[in-house]
N, CA, C and O atoms as a Maestro MAE file, in Angstrom:
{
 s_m_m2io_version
 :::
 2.0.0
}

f_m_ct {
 s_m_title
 :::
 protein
 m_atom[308] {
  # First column is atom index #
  i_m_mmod_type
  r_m_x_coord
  r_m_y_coord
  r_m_z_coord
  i_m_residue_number
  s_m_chain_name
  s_m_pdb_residue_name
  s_m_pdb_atom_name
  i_m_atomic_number
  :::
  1 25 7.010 -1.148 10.927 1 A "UNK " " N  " 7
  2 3 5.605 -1.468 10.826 1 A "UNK " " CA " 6
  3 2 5.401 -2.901 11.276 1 A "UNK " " C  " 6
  4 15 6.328 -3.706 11.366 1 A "UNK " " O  " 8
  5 25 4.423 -3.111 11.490 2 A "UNK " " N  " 7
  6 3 3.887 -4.153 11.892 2 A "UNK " " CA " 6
  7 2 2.907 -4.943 11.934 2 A "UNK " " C  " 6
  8 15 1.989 -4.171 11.658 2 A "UNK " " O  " 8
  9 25 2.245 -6.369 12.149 3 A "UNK " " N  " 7
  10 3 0.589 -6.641 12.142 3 A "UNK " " CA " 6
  11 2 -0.056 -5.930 12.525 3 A "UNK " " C  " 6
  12 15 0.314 -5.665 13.669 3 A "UNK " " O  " 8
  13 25 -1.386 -5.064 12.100 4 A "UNK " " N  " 7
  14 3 -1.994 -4.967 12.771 4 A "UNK " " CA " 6
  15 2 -1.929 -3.192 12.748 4 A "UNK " " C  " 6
  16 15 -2.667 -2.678 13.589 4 A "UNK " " O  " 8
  17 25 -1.191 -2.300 11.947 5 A "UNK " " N  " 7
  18 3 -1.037 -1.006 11.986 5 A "UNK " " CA " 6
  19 2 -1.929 -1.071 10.854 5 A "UNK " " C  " 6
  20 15 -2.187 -1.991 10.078 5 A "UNK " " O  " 8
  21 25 -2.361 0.180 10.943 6 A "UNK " " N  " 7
  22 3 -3.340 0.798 9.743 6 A "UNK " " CA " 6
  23 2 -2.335 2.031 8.869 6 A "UNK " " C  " 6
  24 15 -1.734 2.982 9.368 6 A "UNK " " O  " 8
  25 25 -2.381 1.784 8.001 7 A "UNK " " N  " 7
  26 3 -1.725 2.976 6.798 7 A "UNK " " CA " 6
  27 2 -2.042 3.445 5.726 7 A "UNK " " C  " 6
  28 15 -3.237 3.158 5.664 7 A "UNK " " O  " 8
  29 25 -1.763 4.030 4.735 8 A "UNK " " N  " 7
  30 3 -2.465 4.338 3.923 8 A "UNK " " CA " 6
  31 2 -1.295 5.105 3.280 8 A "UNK " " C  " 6
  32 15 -0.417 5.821 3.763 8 A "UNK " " O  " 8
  33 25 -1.665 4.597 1.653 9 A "UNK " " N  " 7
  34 3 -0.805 4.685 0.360 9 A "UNK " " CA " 6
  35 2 -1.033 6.189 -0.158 9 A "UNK " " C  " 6
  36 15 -2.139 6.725 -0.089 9 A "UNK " " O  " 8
  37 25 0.101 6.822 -0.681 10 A "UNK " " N  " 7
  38 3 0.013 8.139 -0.966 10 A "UNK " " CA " 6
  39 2 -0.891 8.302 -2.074 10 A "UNK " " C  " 6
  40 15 -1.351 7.210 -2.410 10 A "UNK " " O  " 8
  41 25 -1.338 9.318 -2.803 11 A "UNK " " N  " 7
  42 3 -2.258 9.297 -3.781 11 A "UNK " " CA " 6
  43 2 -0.797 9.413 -5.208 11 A "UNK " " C  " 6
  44 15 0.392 9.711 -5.087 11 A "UNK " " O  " 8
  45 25 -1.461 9.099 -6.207 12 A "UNK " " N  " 7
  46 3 -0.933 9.386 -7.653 12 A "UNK " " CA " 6
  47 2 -0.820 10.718 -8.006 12 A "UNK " " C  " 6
  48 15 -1.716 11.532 -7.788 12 A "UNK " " O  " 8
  49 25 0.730 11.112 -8.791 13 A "UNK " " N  " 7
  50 3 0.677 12.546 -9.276 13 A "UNK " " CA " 6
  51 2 -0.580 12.853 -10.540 13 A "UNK " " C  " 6
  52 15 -1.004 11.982 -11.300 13 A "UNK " " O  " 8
  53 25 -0.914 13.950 -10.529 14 A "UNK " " N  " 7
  54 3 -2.102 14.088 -11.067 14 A "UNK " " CA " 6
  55 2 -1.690 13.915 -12.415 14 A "UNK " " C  " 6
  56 15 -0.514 13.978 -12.773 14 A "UNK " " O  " 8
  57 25 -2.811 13.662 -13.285 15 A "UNK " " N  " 7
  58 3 -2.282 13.515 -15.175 15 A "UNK " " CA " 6
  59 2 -1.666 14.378 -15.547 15 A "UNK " " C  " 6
  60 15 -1.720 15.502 -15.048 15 A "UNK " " O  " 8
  61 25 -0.682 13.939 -16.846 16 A "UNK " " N  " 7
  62 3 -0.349 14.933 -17.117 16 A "UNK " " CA " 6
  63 2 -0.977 15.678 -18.028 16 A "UNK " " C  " 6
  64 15 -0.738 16.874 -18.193 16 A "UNK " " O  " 8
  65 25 -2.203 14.720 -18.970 17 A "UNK " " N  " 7
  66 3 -3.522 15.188 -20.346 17 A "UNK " " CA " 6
  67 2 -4.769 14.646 -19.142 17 A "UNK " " C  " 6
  68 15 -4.941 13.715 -18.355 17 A "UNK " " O  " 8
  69 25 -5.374 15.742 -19.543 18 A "UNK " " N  " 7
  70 3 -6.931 14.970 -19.123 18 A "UNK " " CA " 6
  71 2 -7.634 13.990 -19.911 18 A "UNK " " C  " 6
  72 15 -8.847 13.788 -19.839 18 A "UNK " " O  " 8
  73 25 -6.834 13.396 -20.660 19 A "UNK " " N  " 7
  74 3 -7.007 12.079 -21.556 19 A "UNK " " CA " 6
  75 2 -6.262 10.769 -20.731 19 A "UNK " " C  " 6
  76 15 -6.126 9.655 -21.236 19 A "UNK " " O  " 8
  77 25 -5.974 11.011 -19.851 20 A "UNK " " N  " 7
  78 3 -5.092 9.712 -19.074 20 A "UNK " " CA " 6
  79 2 -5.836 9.605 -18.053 20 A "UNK " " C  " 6
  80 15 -6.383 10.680 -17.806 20 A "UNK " " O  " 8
  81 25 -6.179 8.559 -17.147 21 A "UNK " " N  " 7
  82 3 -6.495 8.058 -16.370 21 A "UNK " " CA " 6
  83 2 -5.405 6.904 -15.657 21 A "UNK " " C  " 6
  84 15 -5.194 5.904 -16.344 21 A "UNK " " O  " 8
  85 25 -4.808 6.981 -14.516 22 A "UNK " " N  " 7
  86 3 -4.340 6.259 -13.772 22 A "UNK " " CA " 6
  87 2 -4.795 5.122 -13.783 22 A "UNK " " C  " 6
  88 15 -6.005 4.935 -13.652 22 A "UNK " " O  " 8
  89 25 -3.654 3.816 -13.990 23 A "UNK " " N  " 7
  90 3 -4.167 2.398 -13.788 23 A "UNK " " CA " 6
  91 2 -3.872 1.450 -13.279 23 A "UNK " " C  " 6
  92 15 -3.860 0.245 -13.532 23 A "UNK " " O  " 8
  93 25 -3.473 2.459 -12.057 24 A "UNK " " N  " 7
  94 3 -3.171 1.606 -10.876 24 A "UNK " " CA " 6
  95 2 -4.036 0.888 -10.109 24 A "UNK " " C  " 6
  96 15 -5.107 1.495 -10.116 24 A "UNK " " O  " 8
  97 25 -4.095 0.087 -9.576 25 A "UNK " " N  " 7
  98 3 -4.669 -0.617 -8.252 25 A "UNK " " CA " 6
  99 2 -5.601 -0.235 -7.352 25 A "UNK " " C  " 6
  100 15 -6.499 -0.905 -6.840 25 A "UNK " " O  " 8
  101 25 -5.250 1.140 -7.171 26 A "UNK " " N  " 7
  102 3 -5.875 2.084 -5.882 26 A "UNK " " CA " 6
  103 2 -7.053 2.711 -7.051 26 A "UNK " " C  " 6
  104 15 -8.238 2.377 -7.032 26 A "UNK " " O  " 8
  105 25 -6.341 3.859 -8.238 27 A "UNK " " N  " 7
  106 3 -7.486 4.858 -9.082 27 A "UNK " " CA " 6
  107 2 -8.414 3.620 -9.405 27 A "UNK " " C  " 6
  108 15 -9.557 3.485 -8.971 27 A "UNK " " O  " 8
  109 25 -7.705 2.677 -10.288 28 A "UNK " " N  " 7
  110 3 -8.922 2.072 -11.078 28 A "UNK " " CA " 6
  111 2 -10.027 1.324 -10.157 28 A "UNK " " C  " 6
  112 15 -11.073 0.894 -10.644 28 A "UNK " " O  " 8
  113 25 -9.667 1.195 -8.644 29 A "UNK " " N  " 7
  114 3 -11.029 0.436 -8.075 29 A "UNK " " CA " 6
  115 2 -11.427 1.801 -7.129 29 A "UNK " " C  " 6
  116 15 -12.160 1.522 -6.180 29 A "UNK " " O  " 8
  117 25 -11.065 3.165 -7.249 30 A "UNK " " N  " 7
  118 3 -11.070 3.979 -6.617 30 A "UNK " " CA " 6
  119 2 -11.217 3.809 -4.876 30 A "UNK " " C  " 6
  120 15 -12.235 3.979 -4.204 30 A "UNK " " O  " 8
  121 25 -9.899 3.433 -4.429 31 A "UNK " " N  " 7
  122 3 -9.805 3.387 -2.864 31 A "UNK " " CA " 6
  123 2 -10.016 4.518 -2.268 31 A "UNK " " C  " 6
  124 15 -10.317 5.593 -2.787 31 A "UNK " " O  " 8
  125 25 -9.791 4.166 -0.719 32 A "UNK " " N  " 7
  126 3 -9.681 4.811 0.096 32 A "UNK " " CA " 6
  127 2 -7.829 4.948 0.341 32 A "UNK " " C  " 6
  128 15 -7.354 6.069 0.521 32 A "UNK " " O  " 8
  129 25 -7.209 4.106 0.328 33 A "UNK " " N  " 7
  130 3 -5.784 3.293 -0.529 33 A "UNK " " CA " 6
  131 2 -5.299 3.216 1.363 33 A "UNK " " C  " 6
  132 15 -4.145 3.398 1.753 33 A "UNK " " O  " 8
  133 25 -6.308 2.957 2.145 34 A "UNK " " N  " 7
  134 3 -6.177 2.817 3.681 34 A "UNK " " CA " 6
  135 2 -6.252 0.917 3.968 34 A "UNK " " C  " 6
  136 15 -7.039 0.046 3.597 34 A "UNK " " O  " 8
  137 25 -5.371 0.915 4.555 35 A "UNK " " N  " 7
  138 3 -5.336 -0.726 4.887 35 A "UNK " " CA " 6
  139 2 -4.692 -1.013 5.734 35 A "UNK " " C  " 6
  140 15 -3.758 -0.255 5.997 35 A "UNK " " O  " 8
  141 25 -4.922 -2.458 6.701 36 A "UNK " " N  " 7
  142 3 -4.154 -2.637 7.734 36 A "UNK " " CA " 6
  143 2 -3.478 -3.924 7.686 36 A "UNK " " C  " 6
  144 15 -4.195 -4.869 7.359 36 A "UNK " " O  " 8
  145 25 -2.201 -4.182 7.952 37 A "UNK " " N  " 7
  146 3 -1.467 -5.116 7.702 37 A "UNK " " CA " 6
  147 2 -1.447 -6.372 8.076 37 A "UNK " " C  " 6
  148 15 -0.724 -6.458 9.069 37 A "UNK " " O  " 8
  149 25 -1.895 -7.425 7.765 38 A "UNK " " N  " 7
  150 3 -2.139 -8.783 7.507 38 A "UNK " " CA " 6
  151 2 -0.968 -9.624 8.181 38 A "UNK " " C  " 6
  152 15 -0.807 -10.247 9.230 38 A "UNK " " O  " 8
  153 25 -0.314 -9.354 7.166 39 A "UNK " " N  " 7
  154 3 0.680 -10.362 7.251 39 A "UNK " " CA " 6
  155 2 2.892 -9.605 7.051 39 A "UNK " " C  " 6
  156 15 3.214 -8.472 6.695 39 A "UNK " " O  " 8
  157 25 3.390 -10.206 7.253 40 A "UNK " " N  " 7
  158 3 4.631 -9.882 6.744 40 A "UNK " " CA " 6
  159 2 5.651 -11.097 6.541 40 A "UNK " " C  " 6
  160 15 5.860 -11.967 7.386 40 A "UNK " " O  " 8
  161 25 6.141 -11.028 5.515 41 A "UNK " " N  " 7
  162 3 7.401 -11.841 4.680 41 A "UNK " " CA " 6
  163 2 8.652 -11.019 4.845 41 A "UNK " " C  " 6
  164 15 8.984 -9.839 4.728 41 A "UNK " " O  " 8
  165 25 9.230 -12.238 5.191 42 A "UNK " " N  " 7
  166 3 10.345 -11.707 4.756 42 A "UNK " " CA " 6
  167 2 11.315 -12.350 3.850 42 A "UNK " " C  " 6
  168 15 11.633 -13.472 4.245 42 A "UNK " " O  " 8
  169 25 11.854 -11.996 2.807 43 A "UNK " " N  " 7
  170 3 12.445 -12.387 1.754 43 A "UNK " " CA " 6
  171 2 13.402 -13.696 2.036 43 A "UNK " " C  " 6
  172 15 13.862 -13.810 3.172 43 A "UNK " " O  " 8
  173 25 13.652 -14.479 1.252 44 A "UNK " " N  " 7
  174 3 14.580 -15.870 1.427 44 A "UNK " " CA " 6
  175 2 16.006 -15.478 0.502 44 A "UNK " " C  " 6
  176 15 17.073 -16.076 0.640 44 A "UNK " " O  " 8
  177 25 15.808 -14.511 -0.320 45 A "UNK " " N  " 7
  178 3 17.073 -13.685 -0.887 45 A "UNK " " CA " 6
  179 2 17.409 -12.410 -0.461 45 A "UNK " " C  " 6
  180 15 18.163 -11.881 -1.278 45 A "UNK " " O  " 8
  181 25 17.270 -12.022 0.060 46 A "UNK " " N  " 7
  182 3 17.363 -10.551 0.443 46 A "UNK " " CA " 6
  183 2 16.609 -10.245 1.850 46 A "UNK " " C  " 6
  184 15 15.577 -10.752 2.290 46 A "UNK " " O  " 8
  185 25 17.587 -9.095 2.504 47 A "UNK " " N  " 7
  186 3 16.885 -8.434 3.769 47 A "UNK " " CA " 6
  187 2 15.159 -8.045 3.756 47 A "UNK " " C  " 6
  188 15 14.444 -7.925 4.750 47 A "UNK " " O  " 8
  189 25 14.834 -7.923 2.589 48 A "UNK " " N  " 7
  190 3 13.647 -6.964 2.360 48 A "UNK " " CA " 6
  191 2 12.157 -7.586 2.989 48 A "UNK " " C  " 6
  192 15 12.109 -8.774 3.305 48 A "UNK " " O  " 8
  193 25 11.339 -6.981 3.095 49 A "UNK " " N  " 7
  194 3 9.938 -7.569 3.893 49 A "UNK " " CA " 6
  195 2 9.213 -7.079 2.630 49 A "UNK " " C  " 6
  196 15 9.581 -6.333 1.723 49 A "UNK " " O  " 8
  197 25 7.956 -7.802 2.885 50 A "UNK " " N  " 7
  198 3 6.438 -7.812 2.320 50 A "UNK " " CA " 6
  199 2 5.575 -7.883 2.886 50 A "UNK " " C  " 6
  200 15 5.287 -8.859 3.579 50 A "UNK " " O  " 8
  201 25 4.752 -6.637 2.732 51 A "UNK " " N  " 7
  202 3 3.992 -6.397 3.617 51 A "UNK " " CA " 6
  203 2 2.103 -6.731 3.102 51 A "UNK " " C  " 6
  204 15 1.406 -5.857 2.586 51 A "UNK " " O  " 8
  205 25 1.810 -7.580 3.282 52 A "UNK " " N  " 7
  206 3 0.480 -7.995 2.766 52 A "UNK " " CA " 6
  207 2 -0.622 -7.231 3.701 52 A "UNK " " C  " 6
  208 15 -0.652 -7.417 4.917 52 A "UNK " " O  " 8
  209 25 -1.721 -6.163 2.877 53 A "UNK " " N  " 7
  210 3 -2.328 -5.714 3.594 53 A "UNK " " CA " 6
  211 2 -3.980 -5.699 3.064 53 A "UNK " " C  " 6
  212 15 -4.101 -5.693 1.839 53 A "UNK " " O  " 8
  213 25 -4.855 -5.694 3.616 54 A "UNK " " N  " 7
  214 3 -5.831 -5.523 3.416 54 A "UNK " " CA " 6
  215 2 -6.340 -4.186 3.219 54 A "UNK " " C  " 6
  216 15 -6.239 -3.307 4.075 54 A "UNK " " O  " 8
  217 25 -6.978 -4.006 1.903 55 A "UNK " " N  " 7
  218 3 -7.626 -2.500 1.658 55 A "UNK " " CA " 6
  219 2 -9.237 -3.032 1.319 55 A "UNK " " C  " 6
  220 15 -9.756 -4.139 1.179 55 A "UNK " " O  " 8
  221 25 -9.774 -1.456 1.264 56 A "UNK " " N  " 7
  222 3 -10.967 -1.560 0.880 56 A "UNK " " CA " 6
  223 2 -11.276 -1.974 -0.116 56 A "UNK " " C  " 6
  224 15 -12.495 -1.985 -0.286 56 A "UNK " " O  " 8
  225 25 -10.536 -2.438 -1.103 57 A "UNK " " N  " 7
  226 3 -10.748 -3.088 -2.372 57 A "UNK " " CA " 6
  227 2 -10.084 -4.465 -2.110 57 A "UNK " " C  " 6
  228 15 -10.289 -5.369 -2.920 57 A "UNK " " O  " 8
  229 25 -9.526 -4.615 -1.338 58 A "UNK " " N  " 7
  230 3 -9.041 -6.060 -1.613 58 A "UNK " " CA " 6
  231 2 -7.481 -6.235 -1.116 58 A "UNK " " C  " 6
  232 15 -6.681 -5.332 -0.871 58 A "UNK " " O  " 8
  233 25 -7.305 -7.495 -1.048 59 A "UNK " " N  " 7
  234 3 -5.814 -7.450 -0.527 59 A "UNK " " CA " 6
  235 2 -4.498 -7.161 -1.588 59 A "UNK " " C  " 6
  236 15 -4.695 -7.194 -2.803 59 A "UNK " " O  " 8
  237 25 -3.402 -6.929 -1.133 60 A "UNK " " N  " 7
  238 3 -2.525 -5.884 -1.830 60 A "UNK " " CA " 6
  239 2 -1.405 -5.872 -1.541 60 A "UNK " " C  " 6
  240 15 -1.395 -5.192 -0.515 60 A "UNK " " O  " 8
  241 25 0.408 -6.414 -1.915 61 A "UNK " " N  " 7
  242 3 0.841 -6.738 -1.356 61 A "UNK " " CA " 6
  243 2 2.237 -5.438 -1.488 61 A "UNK " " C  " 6
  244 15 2.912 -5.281 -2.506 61 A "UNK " " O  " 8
  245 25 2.395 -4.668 -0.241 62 A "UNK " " N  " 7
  246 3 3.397 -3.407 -0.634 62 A "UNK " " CA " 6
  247 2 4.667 -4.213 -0.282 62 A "UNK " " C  " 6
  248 15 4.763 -4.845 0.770 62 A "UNK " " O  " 8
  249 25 5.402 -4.171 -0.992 63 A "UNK " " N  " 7
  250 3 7.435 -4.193 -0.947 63 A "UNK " " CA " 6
  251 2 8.032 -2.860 -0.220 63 A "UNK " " C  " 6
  252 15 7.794 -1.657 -0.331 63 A "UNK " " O  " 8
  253 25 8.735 -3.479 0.412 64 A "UNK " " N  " 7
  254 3 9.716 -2.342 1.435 64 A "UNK " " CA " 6
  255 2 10.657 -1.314 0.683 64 A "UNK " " C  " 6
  256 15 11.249 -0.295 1.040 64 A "UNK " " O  " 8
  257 25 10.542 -2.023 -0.532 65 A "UNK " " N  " 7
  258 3 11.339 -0.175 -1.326 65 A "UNK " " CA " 6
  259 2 10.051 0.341 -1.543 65 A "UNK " " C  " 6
  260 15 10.249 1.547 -1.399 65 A "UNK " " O  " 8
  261 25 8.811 0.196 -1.809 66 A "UNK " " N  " 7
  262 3 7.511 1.271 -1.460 66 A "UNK " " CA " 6
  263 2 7.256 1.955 -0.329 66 A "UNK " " C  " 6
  264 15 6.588 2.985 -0.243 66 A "UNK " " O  " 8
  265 25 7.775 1.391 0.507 67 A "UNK " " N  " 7
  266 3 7.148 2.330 1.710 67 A "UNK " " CA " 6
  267 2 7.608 4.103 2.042 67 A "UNK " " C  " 6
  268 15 7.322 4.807 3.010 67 A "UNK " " O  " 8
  269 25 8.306 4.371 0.970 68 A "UNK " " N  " 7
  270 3 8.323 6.069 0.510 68 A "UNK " " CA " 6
  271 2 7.176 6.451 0.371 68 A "UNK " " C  " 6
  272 15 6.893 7.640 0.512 68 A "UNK " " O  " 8
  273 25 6.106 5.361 0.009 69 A "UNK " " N  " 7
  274 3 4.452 5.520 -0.569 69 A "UNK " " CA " 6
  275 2 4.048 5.440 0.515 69 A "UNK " " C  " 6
  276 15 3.895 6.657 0.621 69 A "UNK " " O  " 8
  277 25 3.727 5.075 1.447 70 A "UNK " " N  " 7
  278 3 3.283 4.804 2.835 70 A "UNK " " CA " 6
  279 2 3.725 5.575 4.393 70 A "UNK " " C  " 6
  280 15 4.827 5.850 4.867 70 A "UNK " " O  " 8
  281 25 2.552 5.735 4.827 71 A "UNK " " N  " 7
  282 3 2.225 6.465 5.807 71 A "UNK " " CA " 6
  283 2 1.355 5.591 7.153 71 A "UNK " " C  " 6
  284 15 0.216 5.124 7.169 71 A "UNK " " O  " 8
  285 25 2.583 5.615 8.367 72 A "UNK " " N  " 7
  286 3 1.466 4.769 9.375 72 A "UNK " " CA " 6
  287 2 0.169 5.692 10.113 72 A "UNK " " C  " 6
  288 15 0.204 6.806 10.636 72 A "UNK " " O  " 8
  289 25 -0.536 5.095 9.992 73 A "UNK " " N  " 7
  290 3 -1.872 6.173 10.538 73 A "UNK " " CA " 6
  291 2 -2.344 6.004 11.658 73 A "UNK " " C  " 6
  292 15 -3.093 6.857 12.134 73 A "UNK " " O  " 8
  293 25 -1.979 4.731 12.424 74 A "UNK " " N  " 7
  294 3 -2.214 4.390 13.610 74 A "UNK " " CA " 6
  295 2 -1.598 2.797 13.900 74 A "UNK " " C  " 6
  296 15 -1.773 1.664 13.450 74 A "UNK " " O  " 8
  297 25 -1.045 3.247 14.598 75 A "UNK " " N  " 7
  298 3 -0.155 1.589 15.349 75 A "UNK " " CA " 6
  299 2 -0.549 0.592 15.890 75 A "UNK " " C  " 6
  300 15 -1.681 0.933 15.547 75 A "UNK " " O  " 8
  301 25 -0.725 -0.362 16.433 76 A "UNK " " N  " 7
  302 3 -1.271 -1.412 16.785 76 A "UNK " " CA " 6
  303 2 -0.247 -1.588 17.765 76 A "UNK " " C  " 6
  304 15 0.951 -1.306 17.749 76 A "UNK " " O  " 8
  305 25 -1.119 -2.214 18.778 77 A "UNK " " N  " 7
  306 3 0.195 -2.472 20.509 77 A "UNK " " CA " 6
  307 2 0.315 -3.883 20.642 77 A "UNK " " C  " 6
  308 15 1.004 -4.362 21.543 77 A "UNK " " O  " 8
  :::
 }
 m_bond[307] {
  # First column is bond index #
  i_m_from
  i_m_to
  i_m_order
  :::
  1 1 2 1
  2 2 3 1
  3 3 4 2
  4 3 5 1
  5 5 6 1
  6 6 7 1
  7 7 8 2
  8 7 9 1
  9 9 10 1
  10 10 11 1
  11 11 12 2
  12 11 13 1
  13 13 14 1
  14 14 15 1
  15 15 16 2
  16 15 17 1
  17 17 18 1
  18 18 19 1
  19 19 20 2
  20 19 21 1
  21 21 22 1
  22 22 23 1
  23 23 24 2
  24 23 25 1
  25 25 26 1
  26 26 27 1
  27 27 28 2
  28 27 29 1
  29 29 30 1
  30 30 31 1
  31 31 32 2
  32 31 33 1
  33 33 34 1
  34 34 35 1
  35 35 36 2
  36 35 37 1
  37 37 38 1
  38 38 39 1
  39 39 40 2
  40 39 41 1
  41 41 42 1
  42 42 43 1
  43 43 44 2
  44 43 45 1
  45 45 46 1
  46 46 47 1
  47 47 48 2
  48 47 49 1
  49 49 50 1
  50 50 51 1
  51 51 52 2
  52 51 53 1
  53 53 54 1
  54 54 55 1
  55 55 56 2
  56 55 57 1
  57 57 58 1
  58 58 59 1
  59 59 60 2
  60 59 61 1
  61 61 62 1
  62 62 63 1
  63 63 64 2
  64 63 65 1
  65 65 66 1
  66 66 67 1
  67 67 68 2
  68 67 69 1
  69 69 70 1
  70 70 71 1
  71 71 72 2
  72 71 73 1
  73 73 74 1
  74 74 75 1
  75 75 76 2
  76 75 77 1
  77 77 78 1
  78 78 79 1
  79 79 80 2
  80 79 81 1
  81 81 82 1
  82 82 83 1
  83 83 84 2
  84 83 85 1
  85 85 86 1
  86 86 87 1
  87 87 88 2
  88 87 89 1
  89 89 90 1
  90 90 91 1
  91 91 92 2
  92 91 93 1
  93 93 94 1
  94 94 95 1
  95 95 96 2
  96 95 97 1
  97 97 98 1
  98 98 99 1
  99 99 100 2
  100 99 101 1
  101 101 102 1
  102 102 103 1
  103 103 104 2
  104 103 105 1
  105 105 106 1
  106 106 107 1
  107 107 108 2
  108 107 109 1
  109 109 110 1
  110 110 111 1
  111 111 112 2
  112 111 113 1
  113 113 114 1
  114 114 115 1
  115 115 116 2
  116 115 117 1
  117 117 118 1
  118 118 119 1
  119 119 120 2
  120 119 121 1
  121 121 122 1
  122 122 123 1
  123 123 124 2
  124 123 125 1
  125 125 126 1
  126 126 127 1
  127 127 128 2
  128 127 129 1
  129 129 130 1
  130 130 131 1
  131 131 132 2
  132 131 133 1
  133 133 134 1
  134 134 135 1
  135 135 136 2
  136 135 137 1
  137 137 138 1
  138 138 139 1
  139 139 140 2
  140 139 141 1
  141 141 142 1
  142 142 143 1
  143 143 144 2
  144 143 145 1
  145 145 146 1
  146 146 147 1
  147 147 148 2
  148 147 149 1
  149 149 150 1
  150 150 151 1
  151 151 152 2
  152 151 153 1
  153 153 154 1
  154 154 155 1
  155 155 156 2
  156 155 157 1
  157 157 158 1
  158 158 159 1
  159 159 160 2
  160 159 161 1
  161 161 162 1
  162 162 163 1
  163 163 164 2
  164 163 165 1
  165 165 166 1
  166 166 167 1
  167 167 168 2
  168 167 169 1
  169 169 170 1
  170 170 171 1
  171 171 172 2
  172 171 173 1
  173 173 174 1
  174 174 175 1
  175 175 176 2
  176 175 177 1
  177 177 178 1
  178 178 179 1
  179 179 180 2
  180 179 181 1
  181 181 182 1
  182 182 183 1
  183 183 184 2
  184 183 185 1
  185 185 186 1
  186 186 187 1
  187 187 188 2
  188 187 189 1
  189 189 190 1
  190 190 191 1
  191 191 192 2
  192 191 193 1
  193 193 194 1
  194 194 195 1
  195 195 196 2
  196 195 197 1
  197 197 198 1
  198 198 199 1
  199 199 200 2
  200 199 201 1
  201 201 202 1
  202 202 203 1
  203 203 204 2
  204 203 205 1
  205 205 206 1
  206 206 207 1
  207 207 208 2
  208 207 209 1
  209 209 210 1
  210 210 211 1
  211 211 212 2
  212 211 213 1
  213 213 214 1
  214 214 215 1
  215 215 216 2
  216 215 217 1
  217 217 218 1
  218 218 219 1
  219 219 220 2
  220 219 221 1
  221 221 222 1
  222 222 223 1
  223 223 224 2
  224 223 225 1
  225 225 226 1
  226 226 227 1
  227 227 228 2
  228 227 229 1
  229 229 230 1
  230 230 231 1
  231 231 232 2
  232 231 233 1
  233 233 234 1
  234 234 235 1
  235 235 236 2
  236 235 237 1
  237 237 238 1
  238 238 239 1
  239 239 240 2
  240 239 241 1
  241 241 242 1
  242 242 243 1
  243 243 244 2
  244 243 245 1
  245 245 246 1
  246 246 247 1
  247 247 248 2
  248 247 249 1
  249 249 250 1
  250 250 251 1
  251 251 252 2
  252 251 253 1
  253 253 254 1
  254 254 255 1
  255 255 256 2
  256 255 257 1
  257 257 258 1
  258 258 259 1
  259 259 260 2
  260 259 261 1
  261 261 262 1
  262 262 263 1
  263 263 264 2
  264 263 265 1
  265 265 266 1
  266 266 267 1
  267 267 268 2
  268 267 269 1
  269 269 270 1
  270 270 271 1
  271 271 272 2
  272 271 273 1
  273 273 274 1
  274 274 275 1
  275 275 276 2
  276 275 277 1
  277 277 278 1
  278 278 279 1
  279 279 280 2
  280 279 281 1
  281 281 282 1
  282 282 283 1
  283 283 284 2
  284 283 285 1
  285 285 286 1
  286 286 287 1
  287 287 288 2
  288 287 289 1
  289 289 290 1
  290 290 291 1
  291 291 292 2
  292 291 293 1
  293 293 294 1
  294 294 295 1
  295 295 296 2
  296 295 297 1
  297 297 298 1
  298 298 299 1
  299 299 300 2
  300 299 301 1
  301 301 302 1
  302 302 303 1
  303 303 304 2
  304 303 305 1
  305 305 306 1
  306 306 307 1
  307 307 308 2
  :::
 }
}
């Protein structure tokens, strides 16, 4: 991935009581959980990147063991 790709975060497994509500990041400001990537870090201890992205709620910063959660939706050239 890269600056400038658009992606978008998988959704949450559904409750397991209809007394729970998700309180994550994405449910509680109810996204679109679609964003395009800002910026990238890369770690000063470790191989790993950070991927700072902009969503419809606000900026949001995904770690490279998340990107099991993530889906590129369109690339940037």
């Amino acid at each position: 991935m890269k600056i400038g790709d658009l992606i978008k975060v998988a959704f949450c497994p559904p409750p397991e009581s209809s007394f729970y509500n998700c309180g994550c990041f994405f449910c509680s400001n109810k996204s679109n959980r679609m964003g395009i990537i800002k910026k990238i870090q890369q770690s000063e201890t470790s191989a790993a990147k950070a991927y700072t992205v902009q969503f419809d709620i606000g900026e949001w910063i995904v770690f490279e063991e998340e990107m099991e959660l993530v889906s590129v939706l369109n690339e940037s050239e």
